[in-house]
N, C-alpha and C positions, 0 to 999 in steps of 0.2 A: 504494500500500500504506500501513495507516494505522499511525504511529507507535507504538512502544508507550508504555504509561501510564510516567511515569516512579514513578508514585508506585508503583507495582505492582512495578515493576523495584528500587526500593529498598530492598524486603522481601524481595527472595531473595540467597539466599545459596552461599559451596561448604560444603556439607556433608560433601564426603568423607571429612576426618578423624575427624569424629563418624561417620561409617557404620563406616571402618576400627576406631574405639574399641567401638563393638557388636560386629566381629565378634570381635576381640581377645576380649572378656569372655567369648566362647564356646569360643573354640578355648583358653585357660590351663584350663580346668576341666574338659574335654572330654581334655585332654593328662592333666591328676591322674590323671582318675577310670579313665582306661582304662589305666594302670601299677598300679591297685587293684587292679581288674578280672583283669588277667592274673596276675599274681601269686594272686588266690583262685579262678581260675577254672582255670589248668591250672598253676603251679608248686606249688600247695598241691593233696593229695592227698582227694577225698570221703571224708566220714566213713563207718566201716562199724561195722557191729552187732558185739561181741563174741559169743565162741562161749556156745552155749549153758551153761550150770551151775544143779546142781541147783535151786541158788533161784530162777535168773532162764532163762526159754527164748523164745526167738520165734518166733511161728508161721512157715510157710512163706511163707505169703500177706504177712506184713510185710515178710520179708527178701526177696520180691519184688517189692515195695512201692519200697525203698529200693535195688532193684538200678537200678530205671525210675527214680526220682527221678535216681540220678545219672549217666546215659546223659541224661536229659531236662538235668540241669544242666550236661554240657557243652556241647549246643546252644546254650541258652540265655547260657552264656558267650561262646561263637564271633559269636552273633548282638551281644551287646552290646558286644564289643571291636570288633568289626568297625564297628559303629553309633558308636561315638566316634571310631573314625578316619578315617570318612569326614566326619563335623564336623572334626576337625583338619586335616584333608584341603580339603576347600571352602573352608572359614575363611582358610585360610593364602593360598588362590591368589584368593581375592577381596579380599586386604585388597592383594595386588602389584595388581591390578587398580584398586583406589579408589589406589593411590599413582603409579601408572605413567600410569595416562589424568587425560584432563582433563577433567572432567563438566560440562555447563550448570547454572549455578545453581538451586535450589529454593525453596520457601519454607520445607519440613522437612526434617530427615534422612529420614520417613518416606516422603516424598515421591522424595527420591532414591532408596529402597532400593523402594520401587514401583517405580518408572519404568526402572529400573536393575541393581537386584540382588533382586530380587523370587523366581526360583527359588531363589539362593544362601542366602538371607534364610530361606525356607521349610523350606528342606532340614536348614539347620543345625539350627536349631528341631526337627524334627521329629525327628531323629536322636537329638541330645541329650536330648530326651524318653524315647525309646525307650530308650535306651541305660542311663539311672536307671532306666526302672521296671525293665528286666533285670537290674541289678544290687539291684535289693530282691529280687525272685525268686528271686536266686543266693541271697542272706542266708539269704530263709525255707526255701528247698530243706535248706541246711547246718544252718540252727537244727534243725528236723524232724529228723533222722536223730541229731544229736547230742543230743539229749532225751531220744531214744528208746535211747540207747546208754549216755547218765548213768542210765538208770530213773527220768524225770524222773517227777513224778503228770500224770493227766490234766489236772486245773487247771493248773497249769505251764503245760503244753503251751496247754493254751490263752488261757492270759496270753501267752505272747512271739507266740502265731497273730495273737490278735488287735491285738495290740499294733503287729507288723509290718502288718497291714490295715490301721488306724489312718493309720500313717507313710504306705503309699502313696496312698490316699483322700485326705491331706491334699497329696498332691504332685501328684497327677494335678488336684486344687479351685486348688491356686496355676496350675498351667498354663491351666488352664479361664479363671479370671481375666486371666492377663495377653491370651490369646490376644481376650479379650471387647474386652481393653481398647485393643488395637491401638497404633494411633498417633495416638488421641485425635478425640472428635469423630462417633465409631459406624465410622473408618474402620478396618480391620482383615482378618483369614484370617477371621471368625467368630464363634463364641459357644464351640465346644469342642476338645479337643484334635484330637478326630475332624474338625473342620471345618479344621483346621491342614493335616493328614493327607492329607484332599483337595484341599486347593487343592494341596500339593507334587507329589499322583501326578498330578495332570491339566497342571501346569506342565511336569514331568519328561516325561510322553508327548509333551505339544505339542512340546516342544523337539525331541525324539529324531525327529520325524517332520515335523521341518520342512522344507517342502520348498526352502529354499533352501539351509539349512545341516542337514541332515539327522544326526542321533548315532548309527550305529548299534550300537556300545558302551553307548551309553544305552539303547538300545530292547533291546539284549543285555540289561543288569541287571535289565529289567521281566521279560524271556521268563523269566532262572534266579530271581527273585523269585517270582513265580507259579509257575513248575514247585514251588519250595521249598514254597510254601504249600499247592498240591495235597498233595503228598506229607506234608508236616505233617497233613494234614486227616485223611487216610487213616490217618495214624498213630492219632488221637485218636479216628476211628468204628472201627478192627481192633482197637486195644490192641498192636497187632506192632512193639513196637522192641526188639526183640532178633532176634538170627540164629537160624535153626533150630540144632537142639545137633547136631553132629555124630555120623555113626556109629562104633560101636564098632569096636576092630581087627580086623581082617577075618581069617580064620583060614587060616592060610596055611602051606604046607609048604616046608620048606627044602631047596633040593637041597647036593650034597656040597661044591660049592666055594662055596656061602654064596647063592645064588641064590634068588630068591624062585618058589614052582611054586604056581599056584592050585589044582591038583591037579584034579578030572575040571573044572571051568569056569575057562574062560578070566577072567583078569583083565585090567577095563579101566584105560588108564592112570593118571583119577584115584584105584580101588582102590588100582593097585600103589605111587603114590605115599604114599597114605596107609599103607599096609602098610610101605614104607618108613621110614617116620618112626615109627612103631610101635614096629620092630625097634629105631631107635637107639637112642629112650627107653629099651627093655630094657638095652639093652647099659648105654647111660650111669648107669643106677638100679644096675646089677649092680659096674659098675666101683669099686673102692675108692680109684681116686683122685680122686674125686668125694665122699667121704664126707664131708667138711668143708664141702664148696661144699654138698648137702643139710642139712644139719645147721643151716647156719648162716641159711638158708634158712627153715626150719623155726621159728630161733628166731627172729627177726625179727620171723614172722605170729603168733608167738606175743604178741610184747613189743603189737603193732597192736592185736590183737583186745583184750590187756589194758586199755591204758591209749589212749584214743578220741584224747587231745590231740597224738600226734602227726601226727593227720589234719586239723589244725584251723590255723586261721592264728591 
């Protein structure tokens, strides 16, 4: 067996700690951004339209507009918190990995994170990508609806639209860069973000299906990821993200000791349940020791629809 070069052997090096300092820079900003994240995504409340008044009214069609926008912005939340904590997540248990093993020398860090953390590496990246442009989404979803609730002017509106285009176009052209730029030399995931994208889902299937170490947790995330996208798809050619509206209360005869009679047809169980809950609301609307828990109720959605900032962060 022939020697190796030493001269060749003297150019490599451990690079672990500089892999471990990459993933480090990912997983601090990836921790910020997803405490942002939660806090504007479900501890702060979506903006809503105030009630109509003679000078200002909105059409139905808007305020149906803006009922879908924010049904659409907590997905979009859920998907972006979730997408940063799996970068904290991987980041965290690959840098115990670069600190806990002992790697064969390279001649790059880039080289080690090929040869070695190549999935971990991809994933992060691609998450953390995801995970900002979702959080510009949430932005633009909240500026919309709160423009539209100030009585901003049309120009307005489309100073902060495009303004927010701008900012994303410019973040998705840095990622395209760096991704072009690899690890120097033309070595790299590609030319786009989308080329990033694929190498991590063909990485993450190879893995989940290998047949020596096989993931089936892995290969689980791919099946509820695609189910997820179906169903997203569907949503976006039906228009159907809301529930059908429920039916009205069902007319129902009371017998003497309070008993609900459907009178000549029979009621089925979910009728009589819903007849059930019917009845309470009456009772509860009727009861005057309730009239302060209404009232105050009342004033609330009032103080809401006035003044839009307490739905704002």
């Amino acid at each position: 067996m022939a020697a190796a070069d030493p001269t060749v052997a003297s150019l490599l090096s451990d690079y672990s700690l500089a892999a471990s300092a990459l993933f480090n820079n990912m997983k601090l900003p990836a921790a910020v951004v997803t405490a942002g994240m939660i806090s504007l995504g479900f501890a702060t409340s979506f903006p809503v339209l105030p009630e109509d008044t003679p000078s200002r009214q909105y059409s139905g069609k808007i305020r149906d507009r803006c009922d879908s926008l924010r049904r659409l912005h907590i997905v979009v939340a859920l998907i972006s918190v979730t997408s940063e904590l799996i970068v904290v997540m991987w980041a965290a248990v690959q840098v115990n990995q670069l600190t806990e093993r002992a790697y064969l020398p390279t001649a790059s860090v880039w080289e080690l994170i090929e040869r070695d953390a190549d999935l971990a590496w991809s994933a992060v990246n691609s998450h953390f990508v995801l995970g900002i442009i979702g959080f510009v989404t949430m932005l633009a979803l909240r500026e919309y609806v709160m423009l539209l609730a100030s009585e901003a002017s049309s120009a307005l509106m489309t100073a902060a639209s495009t303004g927010t285009a701008s900012a994303l176009c410019l973040m998705i052209s840095i990622v395209n860069r760096g991704v072009q730029a690899g690890g120097g030399e033309g070595v790299g995931y590609g030319h786009t973000i989308l080329d990033l994208l694929v190498h991590y889902v063909v990485l993450l299937f190879r893995c989940a299906t290998d047949g020596e170490s096989p993931g089936p947790l892995e290969l689980s995330a791919i099946i509820f990821e695609v189910t997820s996208l179906l169903f997203a798809a569907q949503v976006l050619i039906t228009g159907n993200d809301k529930m059908p509206d429920e039916e009205e209360c069902p007319v129902v005869d009371i017998g003497i000791n309070g008993d609900i009679i459907g009178g000549d047809e029979l009621l089925s169980d979910q009728e009589r349940e819903r007849a059930e809950i019917c009845l309470a609301m009456a009772e509860r609307e009727r009861d005057p020791r309730y009239a302060y828990e209404r009232e105050q109720r009342k004033k609330k959605k009032r103080q809401a629809d006035e003044d839009s900032s307490v739905n704002t962060f």
